[in-house]
ROMITOR-296956 format. One record per residue: z, x, y of N, C-alpha, C in turn; residue number from 0. Coordinates in steps of 0.2 Angstrom, whole numbers, plus 5000, padded with zeros to 4 digits. Example, Ala and Ser with C-alpha at 12.3 -4.5 7.8 and 13.67 -1.06 7.14 Angstrom:
// residues 2
SITE    n.z    n.x    n.y   ca.z   ca.x   ca.y    c.z    c.x    c.y   num
SITE   5039   5066   4972   5039   5062   4978   5039   5066   4984     0
SITE   5035   5064   4989   5036   5068   4995   5039   5064   5000     1
//
This chain:
// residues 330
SITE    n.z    n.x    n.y   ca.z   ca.x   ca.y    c.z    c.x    c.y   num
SITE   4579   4531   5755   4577   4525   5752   4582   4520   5753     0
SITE   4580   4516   5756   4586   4506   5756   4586   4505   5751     1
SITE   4593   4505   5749   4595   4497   5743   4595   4492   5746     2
SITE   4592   4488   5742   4595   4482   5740   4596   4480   5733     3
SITE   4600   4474   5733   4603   4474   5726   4598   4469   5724     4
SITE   4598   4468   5717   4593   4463   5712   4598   4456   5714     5
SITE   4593   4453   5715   4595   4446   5716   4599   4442   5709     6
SITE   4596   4444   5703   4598   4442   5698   4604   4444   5693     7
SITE   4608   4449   5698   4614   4453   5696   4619   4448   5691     8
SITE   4620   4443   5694   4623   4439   5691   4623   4437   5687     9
SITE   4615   4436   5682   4614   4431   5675   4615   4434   5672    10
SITE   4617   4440   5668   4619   4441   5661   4625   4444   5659    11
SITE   4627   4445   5664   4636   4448   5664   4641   4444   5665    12
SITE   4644   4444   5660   4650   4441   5658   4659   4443   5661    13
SITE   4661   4438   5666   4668   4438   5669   4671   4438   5665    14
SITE   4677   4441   5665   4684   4438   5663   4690   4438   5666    15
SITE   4696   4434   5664   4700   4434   5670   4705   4436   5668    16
SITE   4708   4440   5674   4712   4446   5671   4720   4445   5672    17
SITE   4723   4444   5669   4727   4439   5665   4728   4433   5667    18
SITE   4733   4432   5673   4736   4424   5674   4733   4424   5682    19
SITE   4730   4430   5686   4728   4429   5691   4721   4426   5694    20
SITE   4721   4427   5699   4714   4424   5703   4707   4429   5702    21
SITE   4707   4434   5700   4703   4438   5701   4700   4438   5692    22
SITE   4692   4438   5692   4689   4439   5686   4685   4446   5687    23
SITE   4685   4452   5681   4683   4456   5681   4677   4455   5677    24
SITE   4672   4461   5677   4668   4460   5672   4667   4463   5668    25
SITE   4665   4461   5659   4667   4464   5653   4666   4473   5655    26
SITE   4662   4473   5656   4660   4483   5658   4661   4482   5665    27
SITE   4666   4488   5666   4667   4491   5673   4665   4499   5672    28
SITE   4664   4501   5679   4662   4507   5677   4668   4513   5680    29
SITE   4668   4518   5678   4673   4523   5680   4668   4529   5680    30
SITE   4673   4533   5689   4670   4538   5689   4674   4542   5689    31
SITE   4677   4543   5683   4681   4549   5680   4675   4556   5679    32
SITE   4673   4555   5676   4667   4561   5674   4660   4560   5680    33
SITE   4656   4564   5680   4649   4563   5682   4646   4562   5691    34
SITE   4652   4559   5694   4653   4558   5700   4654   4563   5707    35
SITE   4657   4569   5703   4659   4575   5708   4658   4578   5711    36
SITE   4658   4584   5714   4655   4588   5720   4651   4593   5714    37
SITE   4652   4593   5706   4650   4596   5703   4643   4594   5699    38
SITE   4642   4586   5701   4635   4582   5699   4629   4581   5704    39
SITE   4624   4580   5703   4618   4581   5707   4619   4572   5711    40
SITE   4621   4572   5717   4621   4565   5720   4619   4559   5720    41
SITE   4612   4561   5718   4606   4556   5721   4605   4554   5712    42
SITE   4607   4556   5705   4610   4554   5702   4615   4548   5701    43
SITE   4620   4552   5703   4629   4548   5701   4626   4541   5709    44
SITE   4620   4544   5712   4620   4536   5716   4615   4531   5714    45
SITE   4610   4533   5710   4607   4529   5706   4608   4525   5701    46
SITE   4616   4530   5696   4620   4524   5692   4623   4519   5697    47
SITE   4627   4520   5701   4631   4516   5704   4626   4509   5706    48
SITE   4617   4509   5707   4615   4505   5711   4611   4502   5702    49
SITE   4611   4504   5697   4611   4500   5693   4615   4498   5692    50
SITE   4622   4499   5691   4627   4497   5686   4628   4489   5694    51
SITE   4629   4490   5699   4630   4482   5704   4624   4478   5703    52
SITE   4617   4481   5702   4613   4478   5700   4612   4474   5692    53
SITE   4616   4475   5687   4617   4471   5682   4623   4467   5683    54
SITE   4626   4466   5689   4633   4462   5688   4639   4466   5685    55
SITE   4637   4474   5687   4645   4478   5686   4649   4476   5695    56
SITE   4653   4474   5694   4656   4471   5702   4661   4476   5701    57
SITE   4663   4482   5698   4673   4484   5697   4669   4492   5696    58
SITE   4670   4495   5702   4672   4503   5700   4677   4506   5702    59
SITE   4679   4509   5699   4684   4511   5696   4686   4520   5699    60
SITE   4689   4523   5703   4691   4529   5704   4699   4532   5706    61
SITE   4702   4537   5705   4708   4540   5707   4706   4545   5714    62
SITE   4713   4547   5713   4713   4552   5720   4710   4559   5716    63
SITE   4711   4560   5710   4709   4567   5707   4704   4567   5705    64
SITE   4698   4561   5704   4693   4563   5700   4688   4565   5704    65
SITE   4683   4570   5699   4681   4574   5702   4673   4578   5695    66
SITE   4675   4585   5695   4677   4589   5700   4674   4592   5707    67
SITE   4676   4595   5712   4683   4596   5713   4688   4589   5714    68
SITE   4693   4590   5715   4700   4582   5716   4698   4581   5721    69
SITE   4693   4573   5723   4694   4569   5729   4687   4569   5729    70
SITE   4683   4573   5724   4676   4573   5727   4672   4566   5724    71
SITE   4675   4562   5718   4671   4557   5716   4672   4552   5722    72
SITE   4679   4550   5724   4677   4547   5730   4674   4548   5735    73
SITE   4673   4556   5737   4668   4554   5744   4659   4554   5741    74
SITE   4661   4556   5735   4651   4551   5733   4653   4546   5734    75
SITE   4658   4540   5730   4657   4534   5731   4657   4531   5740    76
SITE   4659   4537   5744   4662   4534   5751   4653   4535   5754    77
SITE   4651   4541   5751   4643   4538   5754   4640   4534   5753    78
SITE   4640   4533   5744   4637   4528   5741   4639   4520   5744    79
SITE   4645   4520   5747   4646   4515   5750   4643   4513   5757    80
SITE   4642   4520   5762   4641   4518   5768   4632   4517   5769    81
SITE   4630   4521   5765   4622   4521   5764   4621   4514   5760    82
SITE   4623   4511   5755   4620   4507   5751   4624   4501   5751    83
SITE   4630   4501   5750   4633   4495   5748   4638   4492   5752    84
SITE   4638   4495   5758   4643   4491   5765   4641   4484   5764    85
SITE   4636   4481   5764   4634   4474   5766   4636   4469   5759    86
SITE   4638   4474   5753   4639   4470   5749   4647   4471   5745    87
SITE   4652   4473   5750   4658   4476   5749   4663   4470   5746    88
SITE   4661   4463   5750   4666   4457   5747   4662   4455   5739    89
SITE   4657   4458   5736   4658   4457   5730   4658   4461   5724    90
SITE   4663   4465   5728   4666   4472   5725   4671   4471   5723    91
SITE   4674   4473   5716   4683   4475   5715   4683   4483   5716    92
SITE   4686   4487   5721   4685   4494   5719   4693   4495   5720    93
SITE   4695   4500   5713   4700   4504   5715   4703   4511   5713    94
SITE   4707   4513   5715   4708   4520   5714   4717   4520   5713    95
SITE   4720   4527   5712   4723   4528   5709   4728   4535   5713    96
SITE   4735   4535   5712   4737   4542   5713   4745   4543   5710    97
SITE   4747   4548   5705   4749   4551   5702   4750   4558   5699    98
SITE   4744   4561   5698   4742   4565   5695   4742   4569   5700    99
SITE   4744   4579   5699   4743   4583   5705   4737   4583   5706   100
SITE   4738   4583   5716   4733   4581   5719   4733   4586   5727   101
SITE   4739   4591   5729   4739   4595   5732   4745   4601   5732   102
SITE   4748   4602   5734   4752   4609   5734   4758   4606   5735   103
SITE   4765   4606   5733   4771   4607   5736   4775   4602   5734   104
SITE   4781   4600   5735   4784   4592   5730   4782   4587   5733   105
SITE   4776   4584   5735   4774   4579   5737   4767   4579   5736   106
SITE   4763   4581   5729   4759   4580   5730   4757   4580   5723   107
SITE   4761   4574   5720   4759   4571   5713   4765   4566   5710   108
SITE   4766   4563   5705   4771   4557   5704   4772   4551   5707   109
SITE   4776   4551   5705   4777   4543   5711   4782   4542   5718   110
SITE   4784   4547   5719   4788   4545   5725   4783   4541   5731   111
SITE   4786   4537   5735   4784   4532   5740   4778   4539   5744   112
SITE   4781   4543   5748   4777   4549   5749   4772   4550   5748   113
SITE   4772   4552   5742   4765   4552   5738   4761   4548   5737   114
SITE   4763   4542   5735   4759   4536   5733   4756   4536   5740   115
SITE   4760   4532   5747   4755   4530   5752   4751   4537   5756   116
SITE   4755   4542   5755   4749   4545   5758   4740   4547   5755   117
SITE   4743   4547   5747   4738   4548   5745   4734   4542   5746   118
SITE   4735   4537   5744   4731   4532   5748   4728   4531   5751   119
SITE   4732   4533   5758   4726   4534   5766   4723   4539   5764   120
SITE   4723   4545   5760   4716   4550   5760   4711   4546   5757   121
SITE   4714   4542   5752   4708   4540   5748   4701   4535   5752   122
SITE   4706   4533   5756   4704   4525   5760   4697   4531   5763   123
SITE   4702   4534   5767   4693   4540   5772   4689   4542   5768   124
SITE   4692   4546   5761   4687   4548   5757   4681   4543   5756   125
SITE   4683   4536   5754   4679   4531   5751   4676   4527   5757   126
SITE   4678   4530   5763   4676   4525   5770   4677   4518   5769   127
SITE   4685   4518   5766   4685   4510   5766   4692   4508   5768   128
SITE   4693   4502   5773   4701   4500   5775   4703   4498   5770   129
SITE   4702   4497   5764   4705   4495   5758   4702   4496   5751   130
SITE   4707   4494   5747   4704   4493   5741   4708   4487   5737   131
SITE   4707   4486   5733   4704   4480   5729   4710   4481   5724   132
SITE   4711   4486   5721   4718   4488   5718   4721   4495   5716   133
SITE   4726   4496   5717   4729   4502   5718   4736   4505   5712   134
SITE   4732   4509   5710   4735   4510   5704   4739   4517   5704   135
SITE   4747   4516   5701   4750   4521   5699   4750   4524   5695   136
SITE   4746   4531   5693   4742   4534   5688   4748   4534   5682   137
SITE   4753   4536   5683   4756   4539   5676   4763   4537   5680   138
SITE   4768   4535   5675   4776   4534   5678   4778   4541   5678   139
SITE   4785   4541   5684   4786   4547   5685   4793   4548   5682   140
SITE   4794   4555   5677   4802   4554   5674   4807   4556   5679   141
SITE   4806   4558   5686   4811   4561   5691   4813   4551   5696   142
SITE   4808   4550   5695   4807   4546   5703   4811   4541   5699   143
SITE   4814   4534   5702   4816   4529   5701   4811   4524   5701   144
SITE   4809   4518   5695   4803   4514   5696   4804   4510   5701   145
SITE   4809   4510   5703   4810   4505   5708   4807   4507   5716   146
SITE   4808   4514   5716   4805   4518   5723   4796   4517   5722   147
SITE   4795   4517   5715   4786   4518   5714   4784   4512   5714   148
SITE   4787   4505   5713   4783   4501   5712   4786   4496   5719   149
SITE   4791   4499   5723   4791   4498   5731   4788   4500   5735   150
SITE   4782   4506   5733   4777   4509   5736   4769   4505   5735   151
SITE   4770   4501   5730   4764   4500   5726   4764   4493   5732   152
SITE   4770   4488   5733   4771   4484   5735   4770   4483   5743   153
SITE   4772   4491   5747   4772   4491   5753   4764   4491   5756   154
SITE   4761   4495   5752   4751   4495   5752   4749   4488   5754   155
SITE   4751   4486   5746   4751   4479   5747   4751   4475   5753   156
SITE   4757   4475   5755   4758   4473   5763   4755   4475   5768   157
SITE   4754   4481   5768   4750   4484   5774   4743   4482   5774   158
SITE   4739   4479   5769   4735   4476   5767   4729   4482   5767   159
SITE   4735   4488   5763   4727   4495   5760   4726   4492   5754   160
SITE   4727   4487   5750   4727   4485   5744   4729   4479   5743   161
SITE   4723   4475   5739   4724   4466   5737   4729   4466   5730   162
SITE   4731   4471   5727   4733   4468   5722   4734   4478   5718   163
SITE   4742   4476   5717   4746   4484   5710   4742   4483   5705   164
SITE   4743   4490   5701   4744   4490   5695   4747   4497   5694   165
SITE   4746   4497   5686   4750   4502   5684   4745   4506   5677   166
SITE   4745   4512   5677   4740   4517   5670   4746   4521   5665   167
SITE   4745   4519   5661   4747   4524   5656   4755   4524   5656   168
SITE   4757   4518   5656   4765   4516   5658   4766   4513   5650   169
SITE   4771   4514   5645   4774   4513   5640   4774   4506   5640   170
SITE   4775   4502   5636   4777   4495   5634   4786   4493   5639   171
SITE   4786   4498   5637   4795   4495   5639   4795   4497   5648   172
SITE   4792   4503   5650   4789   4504   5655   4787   4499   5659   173
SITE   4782   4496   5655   4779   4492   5659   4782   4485   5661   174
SITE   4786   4483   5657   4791   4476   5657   4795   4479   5664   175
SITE   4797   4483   5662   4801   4485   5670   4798   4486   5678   176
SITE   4794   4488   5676   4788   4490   5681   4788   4483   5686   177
SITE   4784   4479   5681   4781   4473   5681   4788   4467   5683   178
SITE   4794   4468   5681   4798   4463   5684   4798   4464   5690   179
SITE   4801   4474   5694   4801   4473   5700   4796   4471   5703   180
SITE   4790   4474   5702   4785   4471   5705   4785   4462   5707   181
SITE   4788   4459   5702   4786   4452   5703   4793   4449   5706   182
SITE   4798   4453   5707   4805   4452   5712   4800   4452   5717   183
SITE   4797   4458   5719   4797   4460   5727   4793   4455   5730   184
SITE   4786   4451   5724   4783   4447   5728   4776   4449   5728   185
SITE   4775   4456   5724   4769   4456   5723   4767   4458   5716   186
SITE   4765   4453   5712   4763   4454   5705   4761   4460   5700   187
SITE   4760   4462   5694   4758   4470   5693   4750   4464   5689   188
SITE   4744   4465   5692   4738   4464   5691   4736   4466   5686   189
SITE   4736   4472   5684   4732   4477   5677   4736   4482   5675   190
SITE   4735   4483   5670   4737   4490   5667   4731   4494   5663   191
SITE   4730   4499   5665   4724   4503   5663   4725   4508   5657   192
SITE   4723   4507   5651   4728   4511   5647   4721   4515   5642   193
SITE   4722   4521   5640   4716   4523   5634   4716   4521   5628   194
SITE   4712   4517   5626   4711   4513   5621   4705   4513   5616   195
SITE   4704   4514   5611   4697   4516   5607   4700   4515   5600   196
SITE   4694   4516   5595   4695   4514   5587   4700   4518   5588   197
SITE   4698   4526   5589   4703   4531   5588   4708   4531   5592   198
SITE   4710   4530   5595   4718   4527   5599   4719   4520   5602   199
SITE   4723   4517   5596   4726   4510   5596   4732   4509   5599   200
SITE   4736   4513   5601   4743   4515   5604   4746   4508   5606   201
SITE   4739   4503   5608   4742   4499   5614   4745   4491   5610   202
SITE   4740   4492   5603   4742   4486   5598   4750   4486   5594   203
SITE   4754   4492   5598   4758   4492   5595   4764   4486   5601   204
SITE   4766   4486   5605   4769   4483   5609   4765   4480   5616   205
SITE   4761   4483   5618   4760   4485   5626   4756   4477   5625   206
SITE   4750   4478   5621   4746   4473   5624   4749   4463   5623   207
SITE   4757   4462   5619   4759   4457   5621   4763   4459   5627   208
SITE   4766   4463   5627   4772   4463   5634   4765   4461   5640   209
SITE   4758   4464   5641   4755   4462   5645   4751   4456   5646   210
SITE   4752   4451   5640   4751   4446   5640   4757   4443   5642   211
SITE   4764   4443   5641   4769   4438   5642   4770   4440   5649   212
SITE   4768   4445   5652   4770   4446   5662   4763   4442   5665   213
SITE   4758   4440   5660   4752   4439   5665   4747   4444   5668   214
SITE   4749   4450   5664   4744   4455   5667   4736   4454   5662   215
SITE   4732   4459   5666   4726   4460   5661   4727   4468   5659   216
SITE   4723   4471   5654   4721   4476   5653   4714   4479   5653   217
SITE   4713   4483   5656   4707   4488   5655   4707   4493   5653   218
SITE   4703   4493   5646   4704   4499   5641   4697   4505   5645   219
SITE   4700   4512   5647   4697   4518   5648   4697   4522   5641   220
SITE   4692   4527   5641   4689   4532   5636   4690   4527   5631   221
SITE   4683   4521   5630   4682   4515   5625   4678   4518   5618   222
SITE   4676   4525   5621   4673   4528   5617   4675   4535   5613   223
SITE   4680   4536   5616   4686   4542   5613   4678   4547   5617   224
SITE   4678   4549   5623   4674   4552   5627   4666   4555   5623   225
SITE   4666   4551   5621   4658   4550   5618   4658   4552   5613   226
SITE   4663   4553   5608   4665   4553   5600   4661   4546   5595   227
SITE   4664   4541   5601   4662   4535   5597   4654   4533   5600   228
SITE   4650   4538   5600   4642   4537   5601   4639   4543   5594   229
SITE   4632   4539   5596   4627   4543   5589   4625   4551   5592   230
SITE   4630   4552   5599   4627   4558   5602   4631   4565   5597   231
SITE   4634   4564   5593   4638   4570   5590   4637   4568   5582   232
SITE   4631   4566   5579   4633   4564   5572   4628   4571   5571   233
SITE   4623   4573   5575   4623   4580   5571   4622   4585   5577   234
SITE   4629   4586   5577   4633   4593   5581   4633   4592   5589   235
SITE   4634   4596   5591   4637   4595   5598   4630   4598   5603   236
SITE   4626   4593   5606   4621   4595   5613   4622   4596   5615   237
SITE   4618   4599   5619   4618   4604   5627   4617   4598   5631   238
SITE   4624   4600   5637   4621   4594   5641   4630   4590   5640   239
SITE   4631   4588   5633   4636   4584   5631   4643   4586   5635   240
SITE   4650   4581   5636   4655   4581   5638   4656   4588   5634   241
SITE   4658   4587   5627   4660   4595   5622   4658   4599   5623   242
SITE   4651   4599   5627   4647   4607   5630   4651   4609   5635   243
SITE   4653   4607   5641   4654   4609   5646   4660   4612   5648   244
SITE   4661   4616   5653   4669   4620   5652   4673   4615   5656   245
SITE   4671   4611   5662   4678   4607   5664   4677   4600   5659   246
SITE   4676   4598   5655   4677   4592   5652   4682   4593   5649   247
SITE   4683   4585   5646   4691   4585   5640   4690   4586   5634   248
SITE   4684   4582   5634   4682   4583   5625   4680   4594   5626   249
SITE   4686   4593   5619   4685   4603   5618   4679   4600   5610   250
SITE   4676   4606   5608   4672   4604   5602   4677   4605   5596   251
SITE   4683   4609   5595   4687   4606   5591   4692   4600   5589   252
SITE   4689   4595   5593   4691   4590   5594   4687   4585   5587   253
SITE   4679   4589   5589   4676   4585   5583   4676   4589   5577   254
SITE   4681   4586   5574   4682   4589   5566   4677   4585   5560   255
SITE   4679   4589   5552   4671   4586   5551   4675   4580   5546   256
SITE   4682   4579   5548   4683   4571   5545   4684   4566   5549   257
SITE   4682   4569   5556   4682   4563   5561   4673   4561   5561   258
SITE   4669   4565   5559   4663   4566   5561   4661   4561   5553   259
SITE   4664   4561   5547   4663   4556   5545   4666   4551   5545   260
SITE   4670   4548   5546   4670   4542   5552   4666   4538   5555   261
SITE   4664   4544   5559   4658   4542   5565   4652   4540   5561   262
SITE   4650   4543   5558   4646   4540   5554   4644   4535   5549   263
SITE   4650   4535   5547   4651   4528   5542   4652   4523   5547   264
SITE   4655   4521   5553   4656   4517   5558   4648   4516   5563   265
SITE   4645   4524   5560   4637   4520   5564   4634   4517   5559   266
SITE   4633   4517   5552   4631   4514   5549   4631   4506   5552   267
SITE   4640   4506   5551   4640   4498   5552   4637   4495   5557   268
SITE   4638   4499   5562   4632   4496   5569   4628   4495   5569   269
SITE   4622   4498   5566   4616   4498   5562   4616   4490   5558   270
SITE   4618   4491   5552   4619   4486   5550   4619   4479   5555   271
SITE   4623   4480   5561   4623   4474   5564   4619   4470   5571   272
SITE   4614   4476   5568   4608   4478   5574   4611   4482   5580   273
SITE   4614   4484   5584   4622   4488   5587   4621   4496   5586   274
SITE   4620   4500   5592   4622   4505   5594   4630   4506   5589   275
SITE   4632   4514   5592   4640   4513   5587   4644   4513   5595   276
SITE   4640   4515   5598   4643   4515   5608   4642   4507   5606   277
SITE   4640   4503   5606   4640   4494   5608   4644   4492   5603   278
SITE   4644   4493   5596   4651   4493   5592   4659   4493   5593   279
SITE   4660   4500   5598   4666   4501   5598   4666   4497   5604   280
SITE   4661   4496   5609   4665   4493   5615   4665   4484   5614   281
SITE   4661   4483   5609   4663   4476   5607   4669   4473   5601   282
SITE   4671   4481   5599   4676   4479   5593   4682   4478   5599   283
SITE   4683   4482   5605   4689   4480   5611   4691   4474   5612   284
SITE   4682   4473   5615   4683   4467   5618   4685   4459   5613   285
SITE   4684   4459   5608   4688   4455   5600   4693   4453   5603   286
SITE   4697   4456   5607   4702   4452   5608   4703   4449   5617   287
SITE   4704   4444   5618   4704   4442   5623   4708   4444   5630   288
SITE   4714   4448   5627   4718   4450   5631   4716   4456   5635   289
SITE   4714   4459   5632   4710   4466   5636   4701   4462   5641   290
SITE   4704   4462   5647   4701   4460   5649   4692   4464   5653   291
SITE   4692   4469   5653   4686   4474   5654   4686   4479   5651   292
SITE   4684   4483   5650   4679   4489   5647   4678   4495   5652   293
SITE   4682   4502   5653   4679   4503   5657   4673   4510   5656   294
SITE   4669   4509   5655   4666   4514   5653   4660   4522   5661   295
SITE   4661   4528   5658   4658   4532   5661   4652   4535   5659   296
SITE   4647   4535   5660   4641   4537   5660   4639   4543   5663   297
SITE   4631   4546   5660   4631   4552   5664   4622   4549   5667   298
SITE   4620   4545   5664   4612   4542   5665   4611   4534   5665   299
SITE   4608   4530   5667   4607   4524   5671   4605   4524   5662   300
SITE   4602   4525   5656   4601   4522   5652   4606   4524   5648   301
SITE   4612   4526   5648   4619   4523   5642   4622   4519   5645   302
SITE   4622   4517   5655   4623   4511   5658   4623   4505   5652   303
SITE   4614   4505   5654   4612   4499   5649   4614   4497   5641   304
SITE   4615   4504   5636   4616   4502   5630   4622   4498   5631   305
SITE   4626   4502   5636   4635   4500   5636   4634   4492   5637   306
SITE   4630   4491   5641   4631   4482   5644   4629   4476   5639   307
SITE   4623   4481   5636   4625   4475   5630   4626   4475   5623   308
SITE   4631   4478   5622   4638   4476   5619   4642   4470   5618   309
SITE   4641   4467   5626   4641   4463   5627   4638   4454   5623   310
SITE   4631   4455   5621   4630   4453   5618   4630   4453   5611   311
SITE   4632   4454   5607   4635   4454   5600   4644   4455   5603   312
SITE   4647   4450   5601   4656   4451   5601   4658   4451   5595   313
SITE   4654   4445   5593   4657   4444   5586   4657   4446   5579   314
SITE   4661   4446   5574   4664   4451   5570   4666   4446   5565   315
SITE   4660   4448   5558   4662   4444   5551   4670   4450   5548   316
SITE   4674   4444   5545   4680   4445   5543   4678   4453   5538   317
SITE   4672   4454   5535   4671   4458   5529   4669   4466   5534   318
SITE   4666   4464   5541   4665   4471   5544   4673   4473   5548   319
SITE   4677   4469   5550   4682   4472   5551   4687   4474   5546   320
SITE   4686   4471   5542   4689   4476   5536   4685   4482   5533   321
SITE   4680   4482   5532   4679   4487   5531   4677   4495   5538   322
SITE   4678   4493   5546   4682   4496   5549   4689   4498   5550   323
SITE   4693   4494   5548   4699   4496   5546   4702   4501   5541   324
SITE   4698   4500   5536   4696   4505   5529   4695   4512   5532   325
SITE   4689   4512   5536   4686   4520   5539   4690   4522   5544   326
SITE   4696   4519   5548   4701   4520   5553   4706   4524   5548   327
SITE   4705   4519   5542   4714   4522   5540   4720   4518   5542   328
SITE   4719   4512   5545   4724   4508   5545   4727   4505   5540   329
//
């Protein structure tokens, strides 16, 4: 079956500009951390991907590991690309990632230069693409010197495998450093991709001004503490669900029954505001301007849709975020 894309991609989705640069992302970006892998049924994980560019998602999101197995969500997206979306690649931001073990022996995870550009070039073939859009250094490495990772991040850059750095899951202080060599060498640090949700705010403590005073953006991943923050667990755990399954990260002691009311006292409020508690949590993110997408992972073209409009409600009377803040425990 031919794609083609919906003409009208572009009327309801909302840009944003991802800190002080040229490039505007869209509120929902999509990650294919989960659902994507040699472990999911294709014809699937490619009917999300041709809804999610058909509403004006322009930003997919993948690493060298995700999966499962590592490497396989890229070569779905790399068919997904050559079957369907080759003609429509310049209004694409796609990028990927490497970090995380990724093969066998001292070269095949952290950050040394090594590692970075090779993994790289696997990705480029996995994805059947000469480039990507942004490339990102999963996790700071405590052996390497930042200065070797983020002359790695810069060299791609040149080579022109990648328009533009960033960096994931890099600390506050981290990131200042990160981001000046970056901005010595000549090419800026674009994003910082960090896990962000009601149930982890880590980033409010330092990260998300330091990201603001360098000009970066952020894109918050797991917006929903892996499906925590949906009405899918307010009575127990599905068949089917992340928590079901043996390779997920959600384990089902995860959902304890004081987190479980939380959840529900927080879908109340969603209710209340006519709002899924999925459209709640991803619009209580977006409140602040700094963070500038969303990135969310799906496993069906209709939690695509709830997530998107979220979009549409941002706004937040002064008496509901105190009374979120109360069921956080802040």
């Amino acid at each position: 079956m031919a794609y083609t894309a919906n003409e009208a991609r572009y009327n309801n989705m909302v840009y944003r500009r991802c800190g002080k640069s040229g490039i505007k992302l869209p509120m929902i970006s999509l990650g294919l951390w989960h659902n994507f892998g040699g472990v999911d049924v294709f014809e699937n994980s490619r009917e999300i991907l041709w809804h999610a560019f058909d509403n004006g998602i322009t930003h997919f999101d993948l690493a060298n590991n995700y999966g499962p197995p590592a490497g396989s969500a890229e070569e779905t997206f790399g068919q997904v690309m050559d079957k369907d979306f080759r003609s429509y690649r310049d209004e694409m931001i796609i990028s990927t990632k490497a970090g995380y073990y990724m093969w066998p022996g001292p070269y095949g995870e952290w950050g040394s230069r090594k590692y970075l550009v090779s993994s790289l070039d696997q990705s480029l073939k996995r994805m059947k693409l000469d480039y990507v859009d942004i490339f990102y250094s999963h996790r700071p490495d405590p052996e390497t010197p930042i200065e070797e990772t983020m002359m790695a991040l810069d060299h791609v850059v040149r080579q022109g495998k990648a328009l533009y750095a960033g960096i994931s899951n890099y600390t506050a202080e981290q990131t200042q450093k990160a981001a000046e060599i970056l901005k010595s060498l000549g090419t800026p640090c674009l994003i910082h991709q960090a896990r962000y949700s009601m149930f982890d705010r880590w980033v409010e403590n330092a990260l998300l001004d330091e990201l603001e005073n360098q000009g970066a953006g952020l894109i918050a991943f797991s917006p929903l503490a892996q499906g925590l923050l949906t009405d899918k667990y307010l009575h127990g755990i599905p068949e089917g669900s992340r928590a079901s399954k043996e390779h997920g990260f959600l384990k089902p002691q995860h959902i304890t029954d004081e987190k479980l009311d939380k959840i529900k006292q927080l879908n109340q409020i969603a209710l209340d505001r006519g709002q899924s508690l999925a459209q709640m949590a991803i619009a209580w993110l977006l409140k602040d301007n700094r963070v500038t997408s969303i990135l969310v992972g799906v496993s069906k073209k209709e939690q695509l849709y709830d997530c998107i409009k979220s979009i549409e409600k941002l706004e937040f009377a002064k008496d509901e975020l105190q009374k979120i803040e109360k069921i956080l425990g802040v």
